[in-house]
TITI-743183 format. One record per residue (C-alpha): x, y, z; residue number from 1. Coordinates in steps of 0.2 Angstrom, whole numbers, plus 5000, padded with zeros to 4 digits. Last residue first. Layout:
BEGIN
{{X,Y,Z},NUM},
...
This chain:
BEGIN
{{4834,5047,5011},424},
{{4850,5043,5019},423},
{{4845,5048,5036},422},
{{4858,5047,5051},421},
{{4864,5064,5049},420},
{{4845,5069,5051},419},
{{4837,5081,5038},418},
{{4839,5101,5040},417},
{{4847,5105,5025},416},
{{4847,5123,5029},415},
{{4866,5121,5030},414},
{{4880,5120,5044},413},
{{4891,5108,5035},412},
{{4887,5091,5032},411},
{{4887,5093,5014},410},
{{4902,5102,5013},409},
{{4912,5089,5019},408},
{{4918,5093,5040},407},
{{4930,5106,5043},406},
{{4948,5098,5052},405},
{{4944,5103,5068},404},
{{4950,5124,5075},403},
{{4961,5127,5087},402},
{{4978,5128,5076},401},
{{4992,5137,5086},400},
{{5005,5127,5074},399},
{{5016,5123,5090},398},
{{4998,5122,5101},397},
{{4991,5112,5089},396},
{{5006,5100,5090},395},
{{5010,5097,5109},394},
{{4988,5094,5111},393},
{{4990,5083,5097},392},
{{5006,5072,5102},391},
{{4995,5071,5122},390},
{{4980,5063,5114},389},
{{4990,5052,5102},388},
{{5003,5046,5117},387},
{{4985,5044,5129},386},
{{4979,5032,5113},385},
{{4996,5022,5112},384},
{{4999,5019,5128},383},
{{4981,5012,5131},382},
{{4982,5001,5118},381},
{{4964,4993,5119},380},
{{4949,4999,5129},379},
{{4937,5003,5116},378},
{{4931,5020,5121},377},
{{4947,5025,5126},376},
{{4957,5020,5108},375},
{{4943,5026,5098},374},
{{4945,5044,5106},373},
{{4966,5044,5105},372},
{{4963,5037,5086},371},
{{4950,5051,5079},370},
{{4961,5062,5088},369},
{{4978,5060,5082},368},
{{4970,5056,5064},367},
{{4964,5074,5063},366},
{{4977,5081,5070},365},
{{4989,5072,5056},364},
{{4976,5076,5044},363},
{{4973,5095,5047},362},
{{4993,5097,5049},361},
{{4993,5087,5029},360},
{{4981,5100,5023},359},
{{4964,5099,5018},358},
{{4956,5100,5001},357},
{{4968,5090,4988},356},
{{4984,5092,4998},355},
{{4991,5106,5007},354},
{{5005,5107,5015},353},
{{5013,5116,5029},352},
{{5028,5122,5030},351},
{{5043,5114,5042},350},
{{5046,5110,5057},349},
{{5031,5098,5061},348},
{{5023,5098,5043},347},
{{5040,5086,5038},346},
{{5033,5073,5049},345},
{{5018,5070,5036},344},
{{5025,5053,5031},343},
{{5027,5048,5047},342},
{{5007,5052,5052},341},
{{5002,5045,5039},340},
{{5011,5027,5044},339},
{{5006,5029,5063},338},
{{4989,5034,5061},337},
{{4988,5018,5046},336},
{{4991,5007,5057},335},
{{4983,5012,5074},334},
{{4968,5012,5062},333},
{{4970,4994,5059},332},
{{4973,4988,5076},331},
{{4959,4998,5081},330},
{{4949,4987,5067},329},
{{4955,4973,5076},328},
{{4948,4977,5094},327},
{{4934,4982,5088},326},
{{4930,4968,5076},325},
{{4931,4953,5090},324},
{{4925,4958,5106},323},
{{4911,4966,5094},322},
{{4906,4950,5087},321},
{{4898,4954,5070},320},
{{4915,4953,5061},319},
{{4919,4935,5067},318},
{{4906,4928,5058},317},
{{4916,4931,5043},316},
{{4906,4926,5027},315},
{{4890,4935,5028},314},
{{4899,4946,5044},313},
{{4906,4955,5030},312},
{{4892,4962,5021},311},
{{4884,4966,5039},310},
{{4900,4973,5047},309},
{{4901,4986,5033},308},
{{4883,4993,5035},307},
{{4886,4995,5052},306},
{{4904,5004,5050},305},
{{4896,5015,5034},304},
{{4881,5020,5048},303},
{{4891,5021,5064},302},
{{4905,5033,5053},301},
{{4891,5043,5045},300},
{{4882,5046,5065},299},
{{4902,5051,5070},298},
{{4902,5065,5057},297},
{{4915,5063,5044},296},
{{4929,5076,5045},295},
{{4938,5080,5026},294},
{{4950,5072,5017},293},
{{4949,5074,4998},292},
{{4967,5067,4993},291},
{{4968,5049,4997},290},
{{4980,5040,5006},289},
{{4973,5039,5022},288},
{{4955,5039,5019},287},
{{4945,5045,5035},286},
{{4953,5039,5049},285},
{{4936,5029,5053},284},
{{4931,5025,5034},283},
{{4947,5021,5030},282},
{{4952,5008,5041},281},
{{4938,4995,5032},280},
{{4954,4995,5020},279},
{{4968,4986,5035},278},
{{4950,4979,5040},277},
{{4954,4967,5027},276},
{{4968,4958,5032},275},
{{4981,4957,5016},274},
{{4978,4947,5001},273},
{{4983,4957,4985},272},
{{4979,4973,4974},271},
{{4993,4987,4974},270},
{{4988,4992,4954},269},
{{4970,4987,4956},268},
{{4963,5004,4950},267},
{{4945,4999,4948},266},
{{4928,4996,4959},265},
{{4911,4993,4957},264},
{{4899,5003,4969},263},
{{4885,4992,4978},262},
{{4866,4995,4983},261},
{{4862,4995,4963},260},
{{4860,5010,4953},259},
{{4879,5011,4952},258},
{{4893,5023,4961},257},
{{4909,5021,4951},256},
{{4924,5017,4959},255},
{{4944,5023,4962},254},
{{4937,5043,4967},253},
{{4934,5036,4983},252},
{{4951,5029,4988},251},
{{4952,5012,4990},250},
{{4970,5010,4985},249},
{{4974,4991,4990},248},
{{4962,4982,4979},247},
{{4961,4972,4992},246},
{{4957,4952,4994},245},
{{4954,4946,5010},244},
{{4962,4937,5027},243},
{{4951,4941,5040},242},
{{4948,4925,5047},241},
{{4965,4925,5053},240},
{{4974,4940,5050},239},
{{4991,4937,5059},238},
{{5003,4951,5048},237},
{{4991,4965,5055},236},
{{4987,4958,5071},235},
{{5006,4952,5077},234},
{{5010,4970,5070},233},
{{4997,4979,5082},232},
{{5002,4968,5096},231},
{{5021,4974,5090},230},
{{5017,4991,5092},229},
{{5008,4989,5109},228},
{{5025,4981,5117},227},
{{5036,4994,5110},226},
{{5023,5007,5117},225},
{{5024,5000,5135},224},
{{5037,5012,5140},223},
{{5028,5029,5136},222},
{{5036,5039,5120},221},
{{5043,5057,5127},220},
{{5035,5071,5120},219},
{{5048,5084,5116},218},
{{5038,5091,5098},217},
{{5054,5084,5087},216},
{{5055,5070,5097},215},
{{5038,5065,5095},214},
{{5041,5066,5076},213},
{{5057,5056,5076},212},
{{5047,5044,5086},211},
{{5034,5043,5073},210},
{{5047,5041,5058},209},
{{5055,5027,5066},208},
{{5039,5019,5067},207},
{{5034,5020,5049},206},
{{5047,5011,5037},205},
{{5052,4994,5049},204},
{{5039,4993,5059},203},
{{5029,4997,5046},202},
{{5034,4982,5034},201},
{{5034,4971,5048},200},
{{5016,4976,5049},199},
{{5012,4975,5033},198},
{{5019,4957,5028},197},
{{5029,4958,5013},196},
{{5021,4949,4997},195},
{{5025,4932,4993},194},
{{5021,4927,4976},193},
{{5033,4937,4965},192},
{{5033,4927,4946},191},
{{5018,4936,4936},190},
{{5017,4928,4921},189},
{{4997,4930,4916},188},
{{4997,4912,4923},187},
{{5006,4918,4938},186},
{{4993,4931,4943},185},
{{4980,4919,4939},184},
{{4985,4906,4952},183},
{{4990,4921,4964},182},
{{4971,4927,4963},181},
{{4964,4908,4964},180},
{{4975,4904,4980},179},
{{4970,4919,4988},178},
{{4951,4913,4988},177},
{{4949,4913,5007},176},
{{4940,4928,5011},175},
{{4934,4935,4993},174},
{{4916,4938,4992},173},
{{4917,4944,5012},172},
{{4930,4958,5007},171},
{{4923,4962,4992},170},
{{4906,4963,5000},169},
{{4910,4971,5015},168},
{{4921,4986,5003},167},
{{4904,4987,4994},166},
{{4893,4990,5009},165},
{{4904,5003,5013},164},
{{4905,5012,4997},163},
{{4887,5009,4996},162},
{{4883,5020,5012},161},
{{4895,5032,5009},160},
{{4883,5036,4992},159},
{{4867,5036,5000},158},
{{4875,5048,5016},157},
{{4881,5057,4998},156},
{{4865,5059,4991},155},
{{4856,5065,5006},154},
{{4869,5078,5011},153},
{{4871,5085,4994},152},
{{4883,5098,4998},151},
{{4896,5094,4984},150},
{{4914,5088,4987},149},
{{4911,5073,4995},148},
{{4897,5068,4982},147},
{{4910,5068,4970},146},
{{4922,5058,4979},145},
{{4909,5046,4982},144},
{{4908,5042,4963},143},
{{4901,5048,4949},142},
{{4892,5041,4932},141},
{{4891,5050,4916},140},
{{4907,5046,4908},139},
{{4901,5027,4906},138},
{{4907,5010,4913},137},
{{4918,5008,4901},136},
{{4924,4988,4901},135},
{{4944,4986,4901},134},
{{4956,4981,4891},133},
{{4973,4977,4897},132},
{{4990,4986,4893},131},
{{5007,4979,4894},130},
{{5013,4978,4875},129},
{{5020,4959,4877},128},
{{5008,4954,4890},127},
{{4994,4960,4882},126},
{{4976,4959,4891},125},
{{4957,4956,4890},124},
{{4940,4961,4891},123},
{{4940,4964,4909},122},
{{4922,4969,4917},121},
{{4921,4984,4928},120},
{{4922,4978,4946},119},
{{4910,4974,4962},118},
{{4898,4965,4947},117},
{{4877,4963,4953},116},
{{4880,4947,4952},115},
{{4895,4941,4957},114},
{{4905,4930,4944},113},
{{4919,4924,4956},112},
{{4932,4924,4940},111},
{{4929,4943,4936},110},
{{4934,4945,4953},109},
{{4949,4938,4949},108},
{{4953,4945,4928},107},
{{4954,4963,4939},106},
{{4964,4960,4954},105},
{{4976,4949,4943},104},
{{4978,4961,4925},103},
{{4978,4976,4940},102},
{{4992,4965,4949},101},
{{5002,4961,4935},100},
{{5004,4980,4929},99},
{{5008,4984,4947},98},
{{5022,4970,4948},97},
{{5027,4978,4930},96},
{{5030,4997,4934},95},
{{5041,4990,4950},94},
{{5031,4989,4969},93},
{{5037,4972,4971},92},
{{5051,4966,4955},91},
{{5041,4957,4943},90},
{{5055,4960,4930},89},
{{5049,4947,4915},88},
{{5038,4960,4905},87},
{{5050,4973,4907},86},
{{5041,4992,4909},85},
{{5053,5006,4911},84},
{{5058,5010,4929},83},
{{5076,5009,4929},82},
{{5073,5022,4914},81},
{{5054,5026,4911},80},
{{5036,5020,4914},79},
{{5028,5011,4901},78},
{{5010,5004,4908},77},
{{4994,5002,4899},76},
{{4977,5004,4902},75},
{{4964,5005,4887},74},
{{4946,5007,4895},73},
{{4931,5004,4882},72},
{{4917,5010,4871},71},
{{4904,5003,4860},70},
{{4906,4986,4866},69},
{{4907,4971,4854},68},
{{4891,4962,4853},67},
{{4890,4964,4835},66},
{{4905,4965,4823},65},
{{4916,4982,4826},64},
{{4919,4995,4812},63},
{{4921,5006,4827},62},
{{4925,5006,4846},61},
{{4927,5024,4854},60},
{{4940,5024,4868},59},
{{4942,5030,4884},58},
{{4962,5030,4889},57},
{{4972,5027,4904},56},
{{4991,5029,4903},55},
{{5003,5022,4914},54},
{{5019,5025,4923},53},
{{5028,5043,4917},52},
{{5008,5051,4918},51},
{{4993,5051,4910},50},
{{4976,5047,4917},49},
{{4958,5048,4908},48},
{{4961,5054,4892},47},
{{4946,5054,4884},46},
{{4939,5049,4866},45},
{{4954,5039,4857},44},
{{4949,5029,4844},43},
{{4947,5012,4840},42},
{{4944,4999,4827},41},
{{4936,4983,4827},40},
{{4942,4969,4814},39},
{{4930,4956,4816},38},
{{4928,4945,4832},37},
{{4922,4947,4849},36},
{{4936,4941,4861},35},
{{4949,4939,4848},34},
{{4944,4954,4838},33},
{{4945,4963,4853},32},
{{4962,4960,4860},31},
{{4967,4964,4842},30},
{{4961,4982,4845},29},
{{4971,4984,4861},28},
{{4987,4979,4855},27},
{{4982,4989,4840},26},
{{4977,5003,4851},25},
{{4993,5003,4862},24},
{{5005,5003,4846},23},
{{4998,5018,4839},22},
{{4997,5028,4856},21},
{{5008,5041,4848},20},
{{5010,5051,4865},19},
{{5007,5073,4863},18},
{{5019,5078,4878},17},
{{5004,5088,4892},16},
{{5005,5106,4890},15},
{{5015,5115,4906},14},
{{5004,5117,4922},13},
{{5003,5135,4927},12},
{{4983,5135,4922},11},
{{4980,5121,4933},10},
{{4982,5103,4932},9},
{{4976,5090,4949},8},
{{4985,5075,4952},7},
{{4975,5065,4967},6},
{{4990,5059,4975},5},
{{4991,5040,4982},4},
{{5002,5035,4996},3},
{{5007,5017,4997},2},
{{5000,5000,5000},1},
């Protein structure tokens, strides 16, 4: 998992290179013709992401036989120097171990046939070329993200409410099916099977960083902390029942909101087995590596968290007892307080930044108190929680910042009297 930026352009932004996709769109136009037959041809609508790593494009289908789609998602990789794609250099977190894993993530739920879909459909794939072909599911349709930002307080409560429904159901559709994902990875040719256990990944990356940080503000780390870290690791890295597929970046621009109760997700590039609550976490925090954090209201959280449990607890029984879940789910959020918080260290002495619309200061308190408050009511890692209550307090007073992180628009003081709780 890693830490996604929402890339926004603005008027100062130097014009994009102009990219012969020539070779891209035969790839992607004889994946077609073996799927559907004929001799289709496309052409580019919509660039939908463009960068040194991949490019995602919308794409008109014509002179196609029937049954072929209209329209379709070309994603391919390149990248650049040490970088550059290599079809046999499935080196983790490289260009082509995240090409393999959006081939994987995508051609696996594809494979468990759910119906409604929780993913767009895969057409098919080039090795050689690296790019896949993707079903489009429409320019029309929006996802939380753009509920987050208007002040629709009914439509986004509707639409928080099926992004968690839809994370319990990926979860609880996928517990114990890891052996399929990595059977496919390798039959596409992926070769890396044995991913790096999270928590003694931050342990290793992250904690530092947090002590650094409390050193920096002169707040002295409580003995039993060692001891709570590695109960968090031991819990991360020890899933149990838990133990579910990820598209690892939920973010909630990385779906589309559908007519039925459930979203359907895309961007699979850090996909894989991990414990699952490691992405219920974002609903609580909220969304740790995405770009448009803002405060949730405690009735939104009981509702997303309620409506999660329930998918889940279909195929994890464990998730409907609470001496269970909670517990696991702190673990979880304890996580990902500690990794955001290291990344963000440089806010401390430093400038602040901002970052979609909040800034890093906002998250960092923000997480501080969202995990201290959890962390009471609950009853586990006591160090931990007094440690985060006592960090924040040092770190508002050095930025003299007394105000929260401001809520979404939409639940914002408006004349949109209709309960938090109320979806419509």
């Amino acid at each position: 998992m890693s830490e996604t930026r929402k890339e926004i352009q603005d008027e100062s932004t130097p014009e994009k290179i102009v990219v012969d996709d020539t070779v891209a769109l035969k790839a992607a136009e004889n994946i077609l013709s073996s799927r559907y037959g004929g001799i289709p041809r496309l052409t580019v609508t919509d660039t939908l992401r463009e960068h040194s790593r991949n490019r995602v494009l919308r794409c008109a289908v014509e002179d196609a036989t029937d049954g072929t789609p209209s329209s379709v998602i070309v994603k391919s990789v390149d990248g650049e120097g040490e970088n550059a794609y290599d079809p046999d250099n499935d080196t983790r977190d490289g260009t082509t171990w995240r090409f393999y894993n959006e081939w994987a993530g995508n051609a696996f739920l594809d494979a468990l046939n759910l119906d409604p879909p929780i993913s767009a459909g895969l057409i098919g794939g080039d090795r050689t070329a690296g790019l896949i072909v993707l079903e489009d599911l429409g320019k029309e349709g929006k996802s939380l993200a753009d509920w987050m930002l208007a002040e629709d307080r009914p439509a986004l409560l509707t639409a928080l409410r099926s992004y968690a429904a839809s994370l319990g159901r990926l979860h609880a559709e996928t517990i114990g099916k890891e052996a399929v994902f990595l059977q496919i990875r390798r039959e596409i040719g992926g070769t890396e099977t044995v991913p790096e256990l999270p928590g003694a990944k931050m342990l290793r990356e992250s904690v530092p960083g947090f002590r650094d940080l409390c050193a920096l503000v002169g707040e002295m780390i409580p003995p039993q902390f060692d001891a709570e870290i590695e109960k968090i690791r031991r819990i991360v890295d020890e899933p149990g029942p838990f133990f579910a597929f990820t598209p690892g970046d939920t973010c909630p621009d990385n779906h589309r909101l559908t007519e039925t109760p459930y979203a359907r997700f895309f961007d699979f590039e850090f996909a894989g087995f991990a414990h699952a609550l490691l992405t219920a976490a974002y609903i609580y925090l909220p969304f740790p590596t995405c770009w448009c954090v803002n405060r949730l209201p405690e009735e939104a959280v009981t509702m997303m968290e309620n409506e999660y449990r329930k998918e889940l607890s279909s195929q994890c029984p464990e998730a409907s007892e609470d001496a269970v879940f909670f517990p696991q789910i702190l673990a979880a959020r304890a996580f990902w307080t500690i990794t955001t918080l290291s990344w963000g260290k440089g806010a401390v002495e430093g400038e602040d930044d901002t970052w979609g619309i909040s800034t890093i200061r906002q998250r960092n308190l923000l997480r501080l108190d969202n995990f201290a408050n959890a962390a009471e009511k609950i009853g586990e890692f006591p160090a931990l929680g007094d440690l985060s209550r006592r960090l924040a307090a040092q770190l508002r007073a050095r930025w003299n910042l007394a105000e929260e992180m401001p809520l979404y628009p939409a639940f914002r003081e408006t004349p949109n009297t209709q309960a938090p709780g109320d979806p419509g």
